[in-house]
C-alpha positions in Angstrom: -18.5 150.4 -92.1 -17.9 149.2 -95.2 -20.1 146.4 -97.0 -17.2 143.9 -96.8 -16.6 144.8 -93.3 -20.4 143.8 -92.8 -20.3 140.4 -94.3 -17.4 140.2 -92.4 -19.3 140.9 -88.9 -21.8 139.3 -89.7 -19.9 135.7 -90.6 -17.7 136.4 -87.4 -21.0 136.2 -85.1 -23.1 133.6 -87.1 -19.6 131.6 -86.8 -19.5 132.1 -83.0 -23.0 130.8 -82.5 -22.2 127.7 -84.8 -18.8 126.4 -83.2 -20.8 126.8 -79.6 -23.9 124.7 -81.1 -21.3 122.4 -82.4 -19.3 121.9 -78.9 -22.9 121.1 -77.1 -23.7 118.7 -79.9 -20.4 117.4 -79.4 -20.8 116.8 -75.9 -24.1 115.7 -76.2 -23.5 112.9 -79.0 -20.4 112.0 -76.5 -23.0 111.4 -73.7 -25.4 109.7 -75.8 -23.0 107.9 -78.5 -24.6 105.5 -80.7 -28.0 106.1 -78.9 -28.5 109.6 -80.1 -30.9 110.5 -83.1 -29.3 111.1 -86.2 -30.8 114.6 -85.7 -28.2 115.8 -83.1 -25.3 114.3 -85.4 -27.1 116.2 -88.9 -27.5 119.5 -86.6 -24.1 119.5 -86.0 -22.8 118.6 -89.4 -25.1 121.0 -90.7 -23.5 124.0 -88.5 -19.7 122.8 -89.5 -20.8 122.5 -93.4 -22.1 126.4 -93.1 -18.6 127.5 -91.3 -16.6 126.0 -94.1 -19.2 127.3 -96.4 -19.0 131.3 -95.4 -15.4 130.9 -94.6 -15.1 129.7 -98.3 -16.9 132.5 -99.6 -15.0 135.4 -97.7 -11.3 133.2 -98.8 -10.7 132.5 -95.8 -8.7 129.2 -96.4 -7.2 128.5 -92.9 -11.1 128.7 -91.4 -12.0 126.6 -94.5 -9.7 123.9 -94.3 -9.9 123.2 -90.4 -14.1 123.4 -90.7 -13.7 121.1 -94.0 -11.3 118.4 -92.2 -13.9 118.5 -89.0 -17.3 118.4 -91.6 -15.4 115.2 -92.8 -14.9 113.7 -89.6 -18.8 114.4 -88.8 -19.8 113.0 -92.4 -18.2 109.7 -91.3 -20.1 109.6 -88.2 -23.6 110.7 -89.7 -23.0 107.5 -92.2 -21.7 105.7 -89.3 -18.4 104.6 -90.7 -17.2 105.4 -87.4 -18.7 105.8 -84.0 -18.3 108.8 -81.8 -15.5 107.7 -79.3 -14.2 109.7 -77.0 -10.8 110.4 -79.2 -12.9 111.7 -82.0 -15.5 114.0 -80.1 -11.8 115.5 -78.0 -10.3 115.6 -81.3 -13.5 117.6 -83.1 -13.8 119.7 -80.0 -10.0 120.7 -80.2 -10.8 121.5 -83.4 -13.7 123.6 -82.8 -11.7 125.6 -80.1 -8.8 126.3 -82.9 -11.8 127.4 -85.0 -12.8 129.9 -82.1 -9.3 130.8 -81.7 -8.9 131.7 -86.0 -12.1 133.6 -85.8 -11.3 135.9 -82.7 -7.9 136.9 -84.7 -9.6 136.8 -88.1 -7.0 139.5 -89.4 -4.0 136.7 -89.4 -5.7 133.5 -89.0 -4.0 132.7 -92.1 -0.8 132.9 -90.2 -1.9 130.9 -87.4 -1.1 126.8 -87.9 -3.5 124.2 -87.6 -1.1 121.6 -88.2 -1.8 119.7 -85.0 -5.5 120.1 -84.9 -5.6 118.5 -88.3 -3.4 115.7 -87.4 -5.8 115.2 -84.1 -8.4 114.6 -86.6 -7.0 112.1 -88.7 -5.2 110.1 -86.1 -8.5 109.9 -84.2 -10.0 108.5 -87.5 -7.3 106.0 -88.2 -7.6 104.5 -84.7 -11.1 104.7 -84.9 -11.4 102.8 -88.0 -8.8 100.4 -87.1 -10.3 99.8 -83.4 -7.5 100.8 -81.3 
């Protein structure tokens, strides 16, 4: 195997472990809403800051993008310019299933759209922010 291969791997499984941690801290913070510590919410940021992060380093931009459009959405919650409504935990765990989804076929995940789970995202913020 060869070293980038390696990095590769090893981003793949850290990756994995992250997007599941994130989809229980999702459901979680859904559960708990504005009750919950701001440790769950920071956990969970943290964990979609370090996917866009590798995903940055190895160029993959798709992987980047999606993880850097969800981090956002996570931001605004940890500085609780929005709450955790339903429509944005749905929308962020969409997301995090497209992330699974780019990561299983890593080879052309630059191929594969995320379009709609981007759009998810930011029409869950705008009716969020504007109470709808």
């Amino acid at each position: 195997m060869q070293r980038g291969d390696e990095v590769l791997e090893i981003f793949l499984e850290e990756t994995a472990e992250r997007l599941d941690a994130i989809e229980s801290g999702l459901l979680h913070l859904e559960n708990c809403g504005a009750d919950c510590g701001s440790e769950t919410i920071n956990s969970i940021f943290r964990d979609a800051h370090s996917v866009k992060a590798g995903s940055n380093l190895l160029k993959l931009t798709n992987i980047e993008d999606l993880a850097h459009k969800l981090e956002n959405v996570l931001e605004m919650i940890r500085k609780k310019q929005i709450a955790p409504s339903e429509m944005i935990v749905t929308a962020c765990l969409e997301s995090v299933d497209k992330l699974r989804e780019l990561i299983e076929n890593v080879e052309r995940s630059e191929t594969i759209s995320t379009r709609l789970h981007t759009h998810m995202l930011a029409v869950a913020v705008q009716k969020t922010l504007h109470g709808e």
